[in-house]
N, C-alpha and C positions, 0 to 999 in steps of 0.2 A: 758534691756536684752543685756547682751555682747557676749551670746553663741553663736557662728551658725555654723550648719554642711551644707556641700554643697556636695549633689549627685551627680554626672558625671562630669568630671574634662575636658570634651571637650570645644567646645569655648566658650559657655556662662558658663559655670561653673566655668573654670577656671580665666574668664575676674571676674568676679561677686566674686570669692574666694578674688582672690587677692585685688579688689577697698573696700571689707567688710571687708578685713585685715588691708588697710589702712585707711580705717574710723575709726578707733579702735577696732572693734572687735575680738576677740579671734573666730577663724576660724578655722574648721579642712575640709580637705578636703576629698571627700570619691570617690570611683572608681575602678574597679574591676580587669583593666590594671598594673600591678608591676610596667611597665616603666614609666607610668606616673605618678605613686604616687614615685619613685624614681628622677624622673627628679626634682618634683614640691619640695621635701623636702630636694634637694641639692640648691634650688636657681632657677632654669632653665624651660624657659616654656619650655611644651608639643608641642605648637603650634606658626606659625608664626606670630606677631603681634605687630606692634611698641611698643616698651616701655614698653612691658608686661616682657620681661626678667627683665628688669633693676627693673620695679615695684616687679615683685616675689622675687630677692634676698632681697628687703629689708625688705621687711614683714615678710620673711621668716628668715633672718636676724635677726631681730627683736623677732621673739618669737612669731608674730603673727598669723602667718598661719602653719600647720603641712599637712601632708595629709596620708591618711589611708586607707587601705582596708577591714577594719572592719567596718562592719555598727553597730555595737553595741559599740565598743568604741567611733562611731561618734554619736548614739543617746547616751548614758551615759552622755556626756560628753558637750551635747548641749541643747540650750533649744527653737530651733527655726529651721529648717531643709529647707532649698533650696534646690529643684529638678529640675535639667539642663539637664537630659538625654535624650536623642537627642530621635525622634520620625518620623522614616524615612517612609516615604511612598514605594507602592510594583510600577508594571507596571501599576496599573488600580489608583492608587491613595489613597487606604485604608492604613490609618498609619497604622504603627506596633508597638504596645504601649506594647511588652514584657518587654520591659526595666523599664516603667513604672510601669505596674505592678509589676513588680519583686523588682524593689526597697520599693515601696510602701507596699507590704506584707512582708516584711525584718523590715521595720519599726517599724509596727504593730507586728511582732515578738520579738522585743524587747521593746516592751513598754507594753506587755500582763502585767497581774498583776499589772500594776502602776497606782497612784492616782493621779500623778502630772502634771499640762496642760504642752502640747505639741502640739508648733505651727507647721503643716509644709503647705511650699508653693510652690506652683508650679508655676515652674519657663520654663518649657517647652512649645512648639508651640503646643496648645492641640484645639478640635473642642471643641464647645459650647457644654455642660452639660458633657465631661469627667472628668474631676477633682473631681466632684458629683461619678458618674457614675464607674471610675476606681478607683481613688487615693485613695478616702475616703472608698470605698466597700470593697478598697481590705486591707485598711488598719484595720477596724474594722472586715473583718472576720480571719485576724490572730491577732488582739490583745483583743479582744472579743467586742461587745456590751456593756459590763459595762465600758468601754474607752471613750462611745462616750461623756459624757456630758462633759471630759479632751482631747478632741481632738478638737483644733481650725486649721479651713483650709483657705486656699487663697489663688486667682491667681495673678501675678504680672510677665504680660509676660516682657522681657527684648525689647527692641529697641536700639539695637547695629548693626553696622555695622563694616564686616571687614574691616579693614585697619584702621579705628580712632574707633576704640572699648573703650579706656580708656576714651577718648574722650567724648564719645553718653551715656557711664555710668554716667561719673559726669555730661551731660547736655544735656538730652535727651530732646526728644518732648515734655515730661509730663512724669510724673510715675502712672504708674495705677492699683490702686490696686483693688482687687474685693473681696471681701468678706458680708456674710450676720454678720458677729460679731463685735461688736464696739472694746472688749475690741485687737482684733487679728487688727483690721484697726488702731487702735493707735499705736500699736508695731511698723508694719510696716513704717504707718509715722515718729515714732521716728528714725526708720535705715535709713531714704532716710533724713532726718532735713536737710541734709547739701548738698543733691544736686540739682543744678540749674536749676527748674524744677516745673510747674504746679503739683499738688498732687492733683488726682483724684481717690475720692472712690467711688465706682459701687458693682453693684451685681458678681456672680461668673461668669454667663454663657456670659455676658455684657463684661466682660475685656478679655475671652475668643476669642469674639468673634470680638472684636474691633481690634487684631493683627493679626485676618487672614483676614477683610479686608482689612488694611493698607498693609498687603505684597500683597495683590492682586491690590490692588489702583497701588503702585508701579510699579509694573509689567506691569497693562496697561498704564500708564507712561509713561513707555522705548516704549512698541509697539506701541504708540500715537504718538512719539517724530519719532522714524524711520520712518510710514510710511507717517507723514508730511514731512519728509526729502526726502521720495520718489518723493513726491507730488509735490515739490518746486524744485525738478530738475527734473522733467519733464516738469515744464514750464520752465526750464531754471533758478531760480532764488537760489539764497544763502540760505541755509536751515537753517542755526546757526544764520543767521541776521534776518529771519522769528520770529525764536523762540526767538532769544534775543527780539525781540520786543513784541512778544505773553507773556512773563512772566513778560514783568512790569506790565501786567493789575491786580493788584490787587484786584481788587474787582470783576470783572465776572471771569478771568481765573484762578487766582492761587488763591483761598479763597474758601470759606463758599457755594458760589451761584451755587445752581443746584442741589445740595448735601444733600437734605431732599427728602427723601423715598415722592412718593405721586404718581400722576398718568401722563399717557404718554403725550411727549411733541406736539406740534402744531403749530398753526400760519401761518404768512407770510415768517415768513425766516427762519426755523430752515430744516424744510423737503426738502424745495423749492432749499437751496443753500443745500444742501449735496445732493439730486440730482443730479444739477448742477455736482456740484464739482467729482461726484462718474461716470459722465457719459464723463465729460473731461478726468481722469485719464483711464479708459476705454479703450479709444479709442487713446490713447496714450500707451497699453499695459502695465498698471500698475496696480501691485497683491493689493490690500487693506484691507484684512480678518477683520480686525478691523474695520475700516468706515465704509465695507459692512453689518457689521452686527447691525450695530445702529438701522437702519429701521425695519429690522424685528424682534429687542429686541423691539423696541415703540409698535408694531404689537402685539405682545405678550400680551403687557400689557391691550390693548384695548381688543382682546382676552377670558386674564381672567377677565376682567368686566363683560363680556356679557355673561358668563360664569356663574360665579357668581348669578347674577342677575338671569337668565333662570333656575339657578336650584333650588331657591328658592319657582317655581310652582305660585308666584305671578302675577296677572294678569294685575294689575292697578299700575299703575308705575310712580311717581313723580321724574322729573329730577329738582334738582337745584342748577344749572350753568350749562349756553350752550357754554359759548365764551370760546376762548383755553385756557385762566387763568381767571382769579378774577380781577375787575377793566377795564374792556375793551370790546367793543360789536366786537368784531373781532373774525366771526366764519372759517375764513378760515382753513382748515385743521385743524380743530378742535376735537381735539378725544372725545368728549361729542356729538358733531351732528353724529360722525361715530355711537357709541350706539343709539344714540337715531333713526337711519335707520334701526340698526340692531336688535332692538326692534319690532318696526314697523313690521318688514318682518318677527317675526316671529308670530305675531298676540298678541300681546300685548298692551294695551289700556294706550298710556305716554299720560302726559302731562307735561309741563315746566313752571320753571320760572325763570328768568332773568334780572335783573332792566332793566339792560342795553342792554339787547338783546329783544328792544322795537319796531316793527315795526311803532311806530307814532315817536320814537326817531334817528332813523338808518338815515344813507344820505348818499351822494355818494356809494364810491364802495361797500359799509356795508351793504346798503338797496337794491343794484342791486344781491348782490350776494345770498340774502335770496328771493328774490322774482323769481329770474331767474337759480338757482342752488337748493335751499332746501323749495321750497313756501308749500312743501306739509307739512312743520315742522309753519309754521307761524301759521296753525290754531290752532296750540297745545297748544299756549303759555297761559297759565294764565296770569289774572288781576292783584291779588293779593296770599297771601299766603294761606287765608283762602280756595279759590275753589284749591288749591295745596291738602293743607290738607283732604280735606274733596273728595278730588277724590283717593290718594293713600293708596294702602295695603301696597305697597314697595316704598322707598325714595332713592336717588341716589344723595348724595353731592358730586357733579364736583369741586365744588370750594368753598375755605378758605376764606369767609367772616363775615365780625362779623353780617352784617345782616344775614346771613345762622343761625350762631348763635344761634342769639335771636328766631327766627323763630321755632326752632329744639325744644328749651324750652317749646313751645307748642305740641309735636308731641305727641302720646299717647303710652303707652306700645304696644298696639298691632300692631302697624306701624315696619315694619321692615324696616332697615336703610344698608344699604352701603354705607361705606364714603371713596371717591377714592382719599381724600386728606389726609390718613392714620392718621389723628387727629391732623391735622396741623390749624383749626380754636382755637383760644383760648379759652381756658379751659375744651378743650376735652370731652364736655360733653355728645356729644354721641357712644363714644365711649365703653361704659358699656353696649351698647345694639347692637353694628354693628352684621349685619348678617354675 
């Protein structure tokens, strides 16, 4: 495929016309602006952005790129359509997807009566299930229903930033492409062959959905990075030599860890020092909206457990894992013993099991704090898994163990399950039945 039309000539359109002009492709660009379909087919960017001038005159130079205001000479004449039209949000937050749709029934306007596949992808910053929902709905009810088995769709949001834009196109994070069609995911992989770049294929609402959190990841970022920079002159110390030092940790701070969906955090130091640290800053007169609100996002989450669980109308209640992760009898601030109180109180009949949350195994401060803070939780515990089994209606997996696991393989259909490790034990097996 060497066709491609590209919809909205603003910054990702036009960064995206031009790098698909000099990959080789035969490019035409579309846009509804005369001035920017006049700037783009003298040579000259629309927009400010290193190296894009110099790159546009020579594709355009070249023969490669044309750009147009007709969206029927752009589908004619293509066999593959990029959608960059910008998707601006109002005061309260709701995008405004008129551009969207209006391109997309323009499309399907000109492809009414044809029999030939036509790819198009979106290329815009859209919420999870629009591309379904707008692109494709609005495209087959102007080019009809007998279009849809020749209408291949896909998302494939862009990861550019300004200032090195040419830059983040040839050698982005990954390329991500979402589509449910094999033959429309090879295409795609064939146009990116040559740039530097993990290639990842996903569902449609998945790739969607993966670049509004990476813009949101970002964002808390920058308010993480400032309000540590508060934090670090207010004790007086370097905030750049903090963080220089906070990003070589490769493995807990800037990586993978933390970063799987499952349930609220715990322990001896997670709550303990961000107390601390939120009750110094305090009292130093320093704003923290970010750090302040970690506690009562954890709060939340324990929250909607108990939640959960209560509205189920189950009586008999099997918890298994008490300690604040997997692999450790440490129930301090444990978001498992907070439900398992708030069970309790509201006349609900638990009981638990725990290897390691053994009161004949527990010592030091592990066995003082269950005898002298939670003793009324010590008589709950089960032996084994069988009097677990054979006591609960509803099951509650705290924790990602393979013995949980095995365990779970024995449960019956009629056992309802909640798993607050959102199906982070291997092989996910009960997940097909969570409540």
């Amino acid at each position: 495929m060497k066709r491609i039309s590209v919809f909205g000539l603003g910054y990702v359109g036009c960064v995206s016309a031009a790098c698909l002009a000099d990959a080789g492709f035969d490019v035409i660009g579309i846009d509804i602006n005369d001035e920017k379909v006049d700037m783009i087919n003298k040579g000259h960017s629309p927009i400010i952005e290193p190296g894009l001038d110099e790159l546009l005159a020579k594709v355009v130079g070249e023969g490669k790129l044309r750009a147009t205001t007709s969206c029927e000479e752009a589908v004619i004449n293509s066999d593959l359509a990029f959608i960059c039209v910008g998707t601006p949000g109002d005061e309260r937050g709701q995008l405004r997807l008129n551009a969207l749709k209006n391109v997309s029934r323009e499309i399907g306007q000109v492809l009414k009566g044809s029999t030939k596949p036509y790819t198009v992808v979106v290329r815009s910053t859209v919420l999870p299930g629009t591309t379904q929902s707008i692109v494709t709905s609005s495209l087959l009810a102007a080019a009809g229903e007998i279009f849809r088995p020749f209408l291949k769709m896909a998302m494939n949001p862009e990861f550019i930033r300004e200032g090195c834009a040419l830059k983040d196109f040839a050698n982005p994070p990954f390329t991500l492409v979402g589509s449910e069609d094999e033959d429309t995911e090879t295409v795609l992989r064939d146009i990116y062959k040559n740039v530097d770049a993990p290639y990842i294929q996903t569902n449609l609402k998945t790739a969607e959905a993966v670049k509004y959190l990476c813009n949101a990841y970002h964002a808390l970022k920058v308010c993480f990075a400032n309000e540590a920079g508060d934090i670090c002159e207010s004790f007086g110390i370097d905030a750049l030599e903090v963080l220089r030092i906070f990003c070589m940790d490769t493995k807990l701070n800037i990586s993978d860890a933390y970063l799987r969906p499952g349930f609220a955090f715990g322990g001896s130091c997670l709550p303990k020092d961000l107390r601390a640290l939120l009750y110094a800053t305090h009292h130093a007169d320093v704003s923290l909206p970010l750090f302040e609100s970690i506690l009562p996002s954890n709060e939340a989450q324990i929250d909607q457990a108990i939640t959960k669980v209560l509205s189920s109308g189950k009586k008999r209640i099997g918890i298994m894992g008490l300690s604040f992760k997997p692999d450790t009898d440490d129930l301090r601030e444990s978001p498992m013993v907070r439900l398992v109180e708030a069970f309790i109180g509201k006349g609900l009949d638990v009981r638990i099991l725990d290897k390691n949350v053994s009161i004949a195994k527990l010592t030091g401060a592990n066995r003082r704090y269950i005898v002298e803070e939670i003793p009324h939780i010590a008589s709950l515990m089960c032996d084994d898994h069988q009097e677990l089994l054979a006591h609960s209606e509803l099951l509650v997996i705290g924790n990602a163990t393979q013995e949980n696991e095995e365990i779970l393989e024995q449960v019956g259909s009629d056992c309802q399950l909640v798993d607050l490790t959102r199906g982070t034990v291997p092989g996910q097996i009960y997940n097909r039945r969570a409540a």
